[in-house]
Every structure is written in C-alpha cells, then in structure tokens.
N, C-alpha and C positions, 0 to 999 in steps of 0.2 A: 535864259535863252528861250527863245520860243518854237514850240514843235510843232505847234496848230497846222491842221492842210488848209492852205489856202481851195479860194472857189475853184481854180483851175486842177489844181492836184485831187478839187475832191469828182469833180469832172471826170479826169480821165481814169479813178477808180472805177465810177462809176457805168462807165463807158465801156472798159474791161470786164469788170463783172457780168455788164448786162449780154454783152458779147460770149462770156464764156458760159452763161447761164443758159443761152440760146443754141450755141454748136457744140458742146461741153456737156451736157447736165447728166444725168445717174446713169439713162441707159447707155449712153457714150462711156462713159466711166466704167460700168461691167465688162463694157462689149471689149474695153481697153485692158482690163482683169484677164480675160479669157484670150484675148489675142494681142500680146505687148507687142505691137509694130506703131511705130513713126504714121500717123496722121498724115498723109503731104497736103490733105486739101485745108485740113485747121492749121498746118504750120506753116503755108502760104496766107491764109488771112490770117495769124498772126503776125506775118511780115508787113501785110498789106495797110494791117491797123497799127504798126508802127512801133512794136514791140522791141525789136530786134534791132530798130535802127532809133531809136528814142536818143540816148544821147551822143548821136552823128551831128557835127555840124550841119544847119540847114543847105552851107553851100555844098557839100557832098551826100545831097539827097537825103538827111535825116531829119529828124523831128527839134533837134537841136535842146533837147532837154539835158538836166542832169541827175546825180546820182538819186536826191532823195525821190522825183518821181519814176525812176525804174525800180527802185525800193516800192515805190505803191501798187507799181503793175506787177512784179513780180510775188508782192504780198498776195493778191488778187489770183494768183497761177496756182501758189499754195494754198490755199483755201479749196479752188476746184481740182486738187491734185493731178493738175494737169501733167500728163508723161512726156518724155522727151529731153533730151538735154539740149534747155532751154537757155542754162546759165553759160553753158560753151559756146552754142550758137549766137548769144547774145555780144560774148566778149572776141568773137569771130567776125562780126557786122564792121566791116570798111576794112579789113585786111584780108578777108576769104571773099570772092567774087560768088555772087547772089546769097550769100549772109545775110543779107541786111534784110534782104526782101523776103525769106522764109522758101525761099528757091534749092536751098539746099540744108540738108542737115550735118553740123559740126559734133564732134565730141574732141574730147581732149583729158588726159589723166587728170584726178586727183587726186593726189598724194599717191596710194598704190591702185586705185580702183579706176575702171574706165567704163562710165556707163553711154550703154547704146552703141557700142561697139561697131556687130553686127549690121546698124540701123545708116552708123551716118556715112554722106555723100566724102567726107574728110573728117581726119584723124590728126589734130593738131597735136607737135609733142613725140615723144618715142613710146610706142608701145610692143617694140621685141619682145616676144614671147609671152604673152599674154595669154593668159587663159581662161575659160567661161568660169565662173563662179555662179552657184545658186545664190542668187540674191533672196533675202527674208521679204524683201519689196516685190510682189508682182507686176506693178506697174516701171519697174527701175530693173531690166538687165543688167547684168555687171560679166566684167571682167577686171583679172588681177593680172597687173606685170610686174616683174620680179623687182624687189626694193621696195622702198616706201616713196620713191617715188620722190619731185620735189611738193613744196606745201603749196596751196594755194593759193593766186593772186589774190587783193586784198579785193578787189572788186568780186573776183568769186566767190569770199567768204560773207561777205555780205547779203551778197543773191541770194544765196542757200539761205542764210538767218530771216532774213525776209521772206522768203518760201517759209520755214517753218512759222514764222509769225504767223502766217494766215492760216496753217493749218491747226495752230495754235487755236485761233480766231474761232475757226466754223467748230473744232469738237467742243467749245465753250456753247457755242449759238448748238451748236446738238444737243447738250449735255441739258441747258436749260429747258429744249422743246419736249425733249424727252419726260421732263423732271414735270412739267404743270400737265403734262394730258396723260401720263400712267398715273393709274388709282389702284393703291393697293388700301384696305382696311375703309372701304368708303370717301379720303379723298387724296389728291394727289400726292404722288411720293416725296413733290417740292417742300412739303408740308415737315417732312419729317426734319428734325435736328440737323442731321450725319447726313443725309444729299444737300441743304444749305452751306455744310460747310462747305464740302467737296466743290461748288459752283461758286462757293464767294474764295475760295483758294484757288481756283482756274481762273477768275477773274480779275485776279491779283496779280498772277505767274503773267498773263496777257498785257497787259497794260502795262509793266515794268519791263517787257520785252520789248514793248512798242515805243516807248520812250527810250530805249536804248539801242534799237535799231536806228529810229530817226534822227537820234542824234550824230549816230557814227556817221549816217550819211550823208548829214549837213558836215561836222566837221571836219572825215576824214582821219581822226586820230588814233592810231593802231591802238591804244590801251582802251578809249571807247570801242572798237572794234572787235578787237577781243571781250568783252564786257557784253557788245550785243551779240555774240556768237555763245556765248557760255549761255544767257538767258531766253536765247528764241528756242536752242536746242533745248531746255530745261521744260519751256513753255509748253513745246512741242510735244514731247515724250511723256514726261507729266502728265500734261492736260490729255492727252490720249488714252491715257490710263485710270485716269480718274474721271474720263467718260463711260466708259467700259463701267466702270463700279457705279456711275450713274443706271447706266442702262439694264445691269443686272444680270441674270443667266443671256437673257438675247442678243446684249453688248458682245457677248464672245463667238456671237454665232457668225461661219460663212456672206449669211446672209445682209448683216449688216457693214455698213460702211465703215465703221468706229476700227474695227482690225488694220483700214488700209492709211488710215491717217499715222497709226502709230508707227505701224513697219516704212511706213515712208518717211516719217522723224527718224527712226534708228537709221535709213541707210544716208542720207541728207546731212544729220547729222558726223559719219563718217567722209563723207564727200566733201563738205562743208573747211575742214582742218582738223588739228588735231586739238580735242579739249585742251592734254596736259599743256601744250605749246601754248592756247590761251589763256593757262593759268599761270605759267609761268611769267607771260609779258604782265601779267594783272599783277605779280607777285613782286616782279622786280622792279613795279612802278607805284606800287604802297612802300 
C-alpha cells in the first residue's frame, strides 16, 4: 500500500506550518509557557484556515477532507506544540455551534483527565467533580474526574498519535541542528560515535511512527490504530529524551525547548488512551 503525500496533502502541510511558523513561533510558545490561556485570535484563524472543519462536508461549510489529511494538519500542531484542546474542538466541529469556525473553544474527557477545563466555551461529556490537577505539561492544564473515565474515540486516539508524531519530528530536526554546530574537542559533537547513534535511533523511532500513523488513517483498522498509538507515543517520549542527551547539560535547562516536547508526550500520551488497552488489542490480534 502506498503512504506517499500526495501534491495536495503535502500543500496543506505546508500551508499549516508556514501559518503556525508565522502567529505560533518561540516567543508565542514562552509567552504560552508562562501564561497557559486559549489564544481566541490564533484559535479563530485556526478555524478560519480550516482546521477544525477539514473533514465537514463542503455542503455544511467544511473543507470536505478526510482523516489522513487532519492526520497531516494535526502532525503539523505537534511539531509547534500548539496548546489548546484542539483534538475536542476538532471532533466538536458540525455538532457544537461555532466549532467549526474556532469561534468557541471545546474540551471533553479523556479517559480520567480533562484538559483546558477552566479555558473552554463547552464541556462535552460529564465532568462531576472534577478537579485541577498539576499537570507535568505547562502548556496542557488538566483536570481529573472521578473514574477512569470512558476511553477514547478512535478518531481521538489518533489526533493525539499524530500530534506526537510531529513533536516526534521537530526534537529529531532539533537533535540533528544541535549535533553539527556544538563543537566540543575542535569539531562537531555530530562527529562523535554515541550522538550518531542516538539521531539515527530517533530517526528510525520517526519514520516507523509515520508509517504507522498513516496507515491507521488510511485504513481505519483498530489493531493498526493501536500500533500507531503504541509507536508515535514511543517516538515521542523517546526522541524527547534522547534529544535532551543530544543537547547535553543545556538540554535539561528552563531555557530550552527540548523539556516542553517531552512533558507534552507524557501528558498526550495519557490523553491519547490507555497503552495497556493498546497492547492488549495488538495482543489479541497476533
């Protein structure tokens, strides 16, 4: 089967990126670190550019796409660790009134955890006694409501895997920038044995996630599904860590980015489903 992006998929990554590169980039990303509040004017041109309503029919005002290219935009959201719960307000677009448009912000449980609480306009779901939780994520508020909560739709587990693919993606594209312009011993640290491997094993964990996200979202078939949830998570957490070991003593500092990728795979990864539950369907289907 073939997983290739077509011209038009690789367009509308592109498209996204260059978008999130522009109202999105590092100081918007701090400024989002130190004050975790909902964006309304980036999550209105999020709607505008069609995020939210990508796969609406065109005759109920959407973009009329399907799952593998919200798999590309939402790849594209994880990369710039965009905040906000994007993957509720996304599966809230043509059932929630101004959803679709980025007019209002959704959240909704997953499994026991409810992020953005506080932030959104609707609370899809029951969340009876709920209560704030420190999230390890600065950029992801959480709340916990009692039980575990049902698991999550399948198109939710997805989004989330997709989200971690990208963030997957960029600590690889970090890990490498880093690796050829630090010189330690006269020349780059790329050079040494032990950061080769670490970059050609992030390279690997990537590219096996990316293949297996895109295929769940061409097929649809819950044991691929589970498959790309087990490996974007992997990719994610992983490769966030063995950037960090790229980066060396300044990888673990406040000031670098490399911390916010990781703590945003642990909690994505929790939001996402539950690992054992995807081992289990991987387990009963070998």
């Amino acid at each position: 089967m073939h997983f290739q992006l077509t011209a038009e998929q690789r367009a509308l990554r592109d498209g996204i990126r260059e978008l999130l590169a522009g109202r999105f980039g590092r100081d918007a990303l701090r400024e989002a670190v130190r004050r975790p509040v909902v964006d309304r004017a980036l999550w209105r041109e999020l709607g505008a550019a069609g995020l939210f309503s990508l796969c609406l029919p065109e005759a109920s005002g959407g973009v009329g796409l399907g799952l593998p290219e919200a798999v590309v935009v939402f790849e594209e959201c994880g990369r710039a660790l965009v905040p906000g719960p994007l993957v509720a307000t996304f599966l809230a677009a043509g059932q929630v009134p101004g959803a679709a448009a980025g007019e209002v912000v959704v959240t909704q449980p997953f499994g026991g955890l409810v992020p953005w609480l506080d932030e959104a306009d609707v609370v899809r779901g029951e969340v009876t006694g709920a209560e704030p939780l420190t999230s390890v994520d600065p950029l992801t508020p959480l709340h916990r409501v009692p039980g575990e909560g049902p698991p999550p739709p399948p198109g939710a587990t997805l989004l989330f895997a997709a989200q971690q693919l990208g963030s997957a993606g960029r600590t690889l594209e970090m890990a490498v920038q880093h690796a050829r312009e630090r010189e330690q011993f006269g020349q780059p640290v790329g050079a040494f044995q032990a950061v080769k491997h670490l970059c050609a094993e992030m390279l690997v964990r990537v590219e096996v996630a990316r293949a297996a996200v895109y295929a769940a979202a061409v097929t649809g078939d819950p044991v691929e599904l589970a498959a790309a949830e087990l490996l974007a998570d992997e990719a994610a957490a992983q490769g966030a860590r063995d950037c960090l070991q790229v980066h060396g003593g300044m990888g673990f500092t406040w000031e670098a980015d490399v911390h916010l990728h990781l703590k945003r795979a642990w909690v994505s990864a929790e939001l996402g489903g539950s690992a054992r539950a995807a081992e289990e369907v991987l387990a009963a289907a070998l």
